[in-house]
C-alpha positions as CSV (number, residue, x, y, z in Angstrom):
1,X,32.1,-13.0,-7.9
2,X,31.8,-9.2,-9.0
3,X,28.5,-8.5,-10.1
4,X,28.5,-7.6,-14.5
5,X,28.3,-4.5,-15.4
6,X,25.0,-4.7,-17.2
7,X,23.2,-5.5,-13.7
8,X,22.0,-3.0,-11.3
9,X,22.1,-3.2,-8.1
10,X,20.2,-1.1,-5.8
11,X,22.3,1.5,-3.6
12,X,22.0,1.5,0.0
13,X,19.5,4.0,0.1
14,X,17.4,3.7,-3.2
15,X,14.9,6.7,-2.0
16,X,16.9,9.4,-0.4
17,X,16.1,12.8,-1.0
18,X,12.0,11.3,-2.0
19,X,9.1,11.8,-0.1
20,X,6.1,9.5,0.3
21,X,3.2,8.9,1.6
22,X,2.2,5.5,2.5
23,X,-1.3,4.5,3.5
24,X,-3.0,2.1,5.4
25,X,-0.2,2.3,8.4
26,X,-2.6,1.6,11.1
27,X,-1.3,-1.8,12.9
28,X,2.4,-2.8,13.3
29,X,1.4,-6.4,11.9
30,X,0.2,-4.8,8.5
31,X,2.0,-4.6,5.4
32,X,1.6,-0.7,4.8
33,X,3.4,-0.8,8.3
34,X,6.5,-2.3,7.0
35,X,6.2,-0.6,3.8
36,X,6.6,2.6,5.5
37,X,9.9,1.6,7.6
38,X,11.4,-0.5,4.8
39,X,11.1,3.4,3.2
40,X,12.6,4.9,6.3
41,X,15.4,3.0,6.1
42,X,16.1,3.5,2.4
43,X,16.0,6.9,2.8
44,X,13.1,8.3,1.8
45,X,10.7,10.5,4.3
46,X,7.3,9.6,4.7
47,X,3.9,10.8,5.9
48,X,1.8,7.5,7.1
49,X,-1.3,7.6,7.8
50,X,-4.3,5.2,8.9
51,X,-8.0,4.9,10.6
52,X,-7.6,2.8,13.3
53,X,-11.1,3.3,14.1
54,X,-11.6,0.7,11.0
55,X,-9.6,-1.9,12.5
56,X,-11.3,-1.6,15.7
57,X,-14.6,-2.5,14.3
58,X,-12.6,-6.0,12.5
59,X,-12.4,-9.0,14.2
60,X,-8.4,-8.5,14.3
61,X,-9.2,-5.4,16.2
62,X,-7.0,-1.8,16.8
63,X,-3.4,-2.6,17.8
64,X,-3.6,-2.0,21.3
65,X,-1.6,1.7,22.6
66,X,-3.1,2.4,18.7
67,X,-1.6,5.6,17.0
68,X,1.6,5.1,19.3
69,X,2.1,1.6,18.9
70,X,2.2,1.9,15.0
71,X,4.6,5.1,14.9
72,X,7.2,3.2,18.0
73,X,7.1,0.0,15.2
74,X,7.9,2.1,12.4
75,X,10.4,4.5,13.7
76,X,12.3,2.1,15.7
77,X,16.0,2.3,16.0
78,X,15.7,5.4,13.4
79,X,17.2,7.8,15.3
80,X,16.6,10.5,12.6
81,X,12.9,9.8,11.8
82,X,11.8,12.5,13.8
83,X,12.5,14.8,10.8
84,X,11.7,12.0,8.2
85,X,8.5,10.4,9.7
86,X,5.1,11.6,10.4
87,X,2.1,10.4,10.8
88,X,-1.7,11.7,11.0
89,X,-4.8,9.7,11.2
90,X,-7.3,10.3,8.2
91,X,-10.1,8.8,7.0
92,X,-10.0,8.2,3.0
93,X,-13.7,7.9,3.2
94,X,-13.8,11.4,3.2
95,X,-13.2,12.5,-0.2
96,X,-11.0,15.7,0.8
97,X,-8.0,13.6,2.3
98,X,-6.4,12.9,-0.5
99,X,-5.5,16.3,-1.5
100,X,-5.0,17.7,2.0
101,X,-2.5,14.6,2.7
102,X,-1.0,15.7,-0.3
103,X,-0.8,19.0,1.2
104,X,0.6,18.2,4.5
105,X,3.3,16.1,2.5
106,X,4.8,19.2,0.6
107,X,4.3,21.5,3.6
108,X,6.5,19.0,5.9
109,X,8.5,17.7,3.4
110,X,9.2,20.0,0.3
111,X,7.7,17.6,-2.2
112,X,6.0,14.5,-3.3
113,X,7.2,12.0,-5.1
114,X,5.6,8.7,-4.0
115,X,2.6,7.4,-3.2
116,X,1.5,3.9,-2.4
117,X,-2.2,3.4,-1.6
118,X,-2.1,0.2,0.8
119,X,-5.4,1.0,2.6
120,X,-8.2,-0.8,2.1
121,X,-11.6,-1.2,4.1
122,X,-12.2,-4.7,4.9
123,X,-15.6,-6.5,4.5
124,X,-17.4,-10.0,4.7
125,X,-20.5,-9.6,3.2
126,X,-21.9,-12.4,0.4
127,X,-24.4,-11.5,-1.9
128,X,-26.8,-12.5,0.1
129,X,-26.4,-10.2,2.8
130,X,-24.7,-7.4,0.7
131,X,-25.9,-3.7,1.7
132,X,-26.4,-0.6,-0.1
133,X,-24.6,1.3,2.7
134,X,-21.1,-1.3,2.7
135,X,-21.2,-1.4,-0.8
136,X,-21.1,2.4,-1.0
137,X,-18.5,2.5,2.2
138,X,-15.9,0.2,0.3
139,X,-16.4,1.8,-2.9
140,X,-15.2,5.3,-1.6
141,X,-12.5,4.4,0.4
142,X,-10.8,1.5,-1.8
143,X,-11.6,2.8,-5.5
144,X,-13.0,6.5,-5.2
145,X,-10.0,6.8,-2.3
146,X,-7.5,5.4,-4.6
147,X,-8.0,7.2,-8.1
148,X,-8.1,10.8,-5.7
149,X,-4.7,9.8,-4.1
150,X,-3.6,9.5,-7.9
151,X,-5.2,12.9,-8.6
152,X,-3.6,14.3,-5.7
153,X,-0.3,13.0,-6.5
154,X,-0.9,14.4,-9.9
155,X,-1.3,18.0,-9.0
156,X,1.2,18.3,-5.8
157,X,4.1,16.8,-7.5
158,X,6.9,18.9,-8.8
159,X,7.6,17.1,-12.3
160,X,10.9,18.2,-12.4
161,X,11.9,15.8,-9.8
162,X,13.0,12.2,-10.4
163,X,11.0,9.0,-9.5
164,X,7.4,10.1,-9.2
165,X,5.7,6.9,-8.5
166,X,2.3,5.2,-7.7
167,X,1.5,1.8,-6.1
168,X,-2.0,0.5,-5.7
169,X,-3.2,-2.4,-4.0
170,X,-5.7,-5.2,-5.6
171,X,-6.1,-8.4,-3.9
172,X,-7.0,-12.0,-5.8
173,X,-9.8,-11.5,-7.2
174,X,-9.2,-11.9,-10.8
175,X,-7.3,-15.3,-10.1
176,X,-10.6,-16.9,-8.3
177,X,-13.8,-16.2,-6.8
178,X,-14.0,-14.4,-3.1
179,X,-17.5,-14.8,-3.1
180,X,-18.1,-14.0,0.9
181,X,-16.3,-10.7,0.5
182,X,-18.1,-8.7,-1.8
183,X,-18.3,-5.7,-1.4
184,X,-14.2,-5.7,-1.0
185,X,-13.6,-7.4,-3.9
186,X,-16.0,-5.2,-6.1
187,X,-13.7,-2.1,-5.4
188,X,-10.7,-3.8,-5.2
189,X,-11.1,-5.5,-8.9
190,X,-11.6,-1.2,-9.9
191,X,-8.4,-0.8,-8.5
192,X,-7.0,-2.8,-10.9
193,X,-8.6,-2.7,-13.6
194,X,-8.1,1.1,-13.4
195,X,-4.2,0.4,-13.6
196,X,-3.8,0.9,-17.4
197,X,-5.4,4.1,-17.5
198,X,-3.5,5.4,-14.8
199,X,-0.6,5.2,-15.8
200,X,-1.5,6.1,-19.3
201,X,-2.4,9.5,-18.0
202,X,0.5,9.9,-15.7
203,X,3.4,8.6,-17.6
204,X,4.2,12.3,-19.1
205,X,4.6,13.9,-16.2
206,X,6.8,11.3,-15.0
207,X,5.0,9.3,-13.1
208,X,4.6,5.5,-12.7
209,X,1.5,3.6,-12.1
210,X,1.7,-0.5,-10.6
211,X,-0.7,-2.3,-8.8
212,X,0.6,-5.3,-6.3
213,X,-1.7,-8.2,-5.4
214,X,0.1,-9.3,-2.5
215,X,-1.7,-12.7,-2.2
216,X,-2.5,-13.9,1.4
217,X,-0.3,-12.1,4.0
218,X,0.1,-13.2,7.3
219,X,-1.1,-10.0,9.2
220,X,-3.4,-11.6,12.2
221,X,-6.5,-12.0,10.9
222,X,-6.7,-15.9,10.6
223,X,-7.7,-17.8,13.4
224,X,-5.5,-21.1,14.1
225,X,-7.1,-23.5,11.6
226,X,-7.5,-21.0,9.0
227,X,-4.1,-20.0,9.2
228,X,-3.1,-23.4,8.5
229,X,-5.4,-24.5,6.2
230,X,-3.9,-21.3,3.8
231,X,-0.4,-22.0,4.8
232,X,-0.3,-25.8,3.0
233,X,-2.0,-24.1,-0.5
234,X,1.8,-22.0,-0.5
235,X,4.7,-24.5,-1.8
236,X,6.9,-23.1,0.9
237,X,4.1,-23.9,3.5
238,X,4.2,-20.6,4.7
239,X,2.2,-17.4,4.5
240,X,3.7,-14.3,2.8
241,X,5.1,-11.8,5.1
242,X,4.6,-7.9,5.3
243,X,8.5,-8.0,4.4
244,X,8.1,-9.9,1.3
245,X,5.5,-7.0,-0.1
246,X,7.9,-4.4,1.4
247,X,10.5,-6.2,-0.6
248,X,8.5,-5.6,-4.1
249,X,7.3,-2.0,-3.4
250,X,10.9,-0.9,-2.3
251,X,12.2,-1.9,-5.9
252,X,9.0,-0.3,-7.4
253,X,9.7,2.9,-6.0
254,X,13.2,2.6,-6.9
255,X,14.7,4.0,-9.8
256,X,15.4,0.3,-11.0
257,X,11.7,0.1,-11.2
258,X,11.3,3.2,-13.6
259,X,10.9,0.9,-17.1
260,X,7.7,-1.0,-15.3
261,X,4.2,0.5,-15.6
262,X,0.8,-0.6,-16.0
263,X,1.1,-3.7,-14.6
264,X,-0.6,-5.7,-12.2
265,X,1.9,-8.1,-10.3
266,X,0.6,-11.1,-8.8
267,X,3.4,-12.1,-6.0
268,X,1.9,-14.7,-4.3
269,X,4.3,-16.8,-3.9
270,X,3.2,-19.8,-5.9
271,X,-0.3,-19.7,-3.8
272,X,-2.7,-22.5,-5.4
273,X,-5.9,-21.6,-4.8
C-alpha cells in the first residue's frame, strides 16, 4: 500500500551533508558506538570520541585492541569512512574538550551540526560510602561536560545551516530510586532537568535540544543472573539493544525530528521497575 501523502518517511540517508560528533564511543558493545555507525550510514560524518581509560577502571573493563577495536566496529564495511569518520580520545573531565572537540569538528569537517552527548562516567557508590572526590568526578564529566558540549555547539555552529541538533543522555532516575549509584544519578538527573532550558536558549539559532533515557541497555555489564533478573521486568523479556537507541537518535537528528524539543523521552521499552 503507498504510503499518504501526509506521512514522512525518512530518506535513505536522513544526515548527509551534517557533521556530528558523538560521545562516549569507547566500546563496540556501547550504545554511543552504534550511534555513531547508525550516523555513518545515514550519511552524516562524525568525530567520536571516548576515554577508554574509564572503562578500564569498570568492572566491564576496556574493549580489548581498545581505540582500534572501537573504530574497526564502527567503520566496518564503510568503505568511505576514512573521510567521514574520525576519532580521538578525550577526556570530558577536562573542561577544555568540549570546545577543542568542537574545534577539531569544523577543522576536519567544515561544520557542526550535531551533537549527541552519550558519555557518561559510571559509579556505584550509596550514600553511605559516597566521596567528595566521585561526587565532584561525575559531576564534571556528566553535567559540567554536558552543558559545555551545548556551549560549544552553540558557538561553532554555522546557523545558517539546517538541522542543528543536541541529544543528551539521562538515565531512570526520575522513574525510581537508584539508591547504590549516587553519585551517577546526581548528575545524571542535572542532565535532564537542564533539558528545558537548553533548548530554550538554543531554539533561535536553530538548534534542538532532547534528552533520551534509554532504560536498561544490554551493553555487558550484567553478570548472568543480573542480566536475567532485568530481562523478565521488560514485556518482551528482553533487554534493549544499542540499536533500539540508535534507532530513536537517528530520527532525532533527522529533519523529521525538527518539531520535538525539550523533551525528555523515556524509551524503555515497557520496563517495570
Amino acid at each position: 500500500m503507498p504510503v499518504p501523502p501526509s506521512v514522512s518517511m525518512l530518506p535513505l540517508a536522513p544526515l548527509a551533508g551534517r557533521v556530528a560528533i558523538v560521545t562516549g564511543v569507547s566500546r563496540r558493545v556501547g550504545i554511543a558506538a552504534t550511534i555513531a555507525r547508525q550516523m555513518l550510514l545515514d550519511g552524516a560524518s562524525v568525530l567520536a570520541t571516548g576515554w577508554h581509560l574509564h572503562d578500564a577502571d569498570q568492572p566491564w573493563g576496556a574493549d580489548a585492541g581498545r581505540v582500534q577495536a572501537t573504530i574497526d566496529f564502527v567503520t566496518a564495511d564503510l568503505p568511505d569512512a576514512d573521510g567521514r569518520f574520525h576519532y580521538v580520545e578525550a577526556d570530558l573531565a577536562d573542561p577544555d574538550t568540549p570546545a577543542s572537540l568542537a574545534r577539531l569538528a569544523v577543522e576536519r569537517f567544515g561544520a557542526l551540526d550535531i551533537v549527541v552527548a552519550c558519555h557518561a562516567r559510571s559509579s556505584s557508590q550509596s550514600l553511605r560510602d559516597v566521596t567528595v572526590d566521585e561526587l565532584d568526578a561525575s559531576w564534571a564529566v556528566n553535567a559540567r561536560g554536558t552543558v559545555l558540549l551545548a556551549k560549544a555547539l552553540q558557538q561553532y555552529r554555522d546557523s545558517t545551516r539546517p538541522g542543528g541538533r543536541l541529544i543528551t543522555f539521562t538515565s531512570g532516575q526520575h522513574l525510581g530510586p537508584m539508591p547504590n549509584e549516587l553519585p551517577y544519578i546526581v548528575s545524571k538527573g542535572a542532565i535532564q532537568q537542564m533539558t528545558a532550558s537548553l533548548s530554550d536558549g538554543l531554539i533561535d539559532e536553530g538548534i534542538t535540544v532532547n534528552c533520551v533515557n534509554p532504560g536498561p541497555v544490554d551493553t555487558g555489564y550484567a553478570d548472568t543472573d543480573g542480566h536475567a533478573h532485568v530481562a523478565a521486568m521488560f514485556p518482551a523479556k528482553r533487554w534493549g539493544q544499542p540499536s533500539d537507541v540508535a534507532s530513536l537518535v537517528r530520527f532525532l537528528a533527522s529533519d523529521d525530528g525538527a518539531w520535538i524539543t525539550g523533551q525528555t523521552i523515556d524509551s524503555e521499552g515497557g520496563f517495570r521497575r
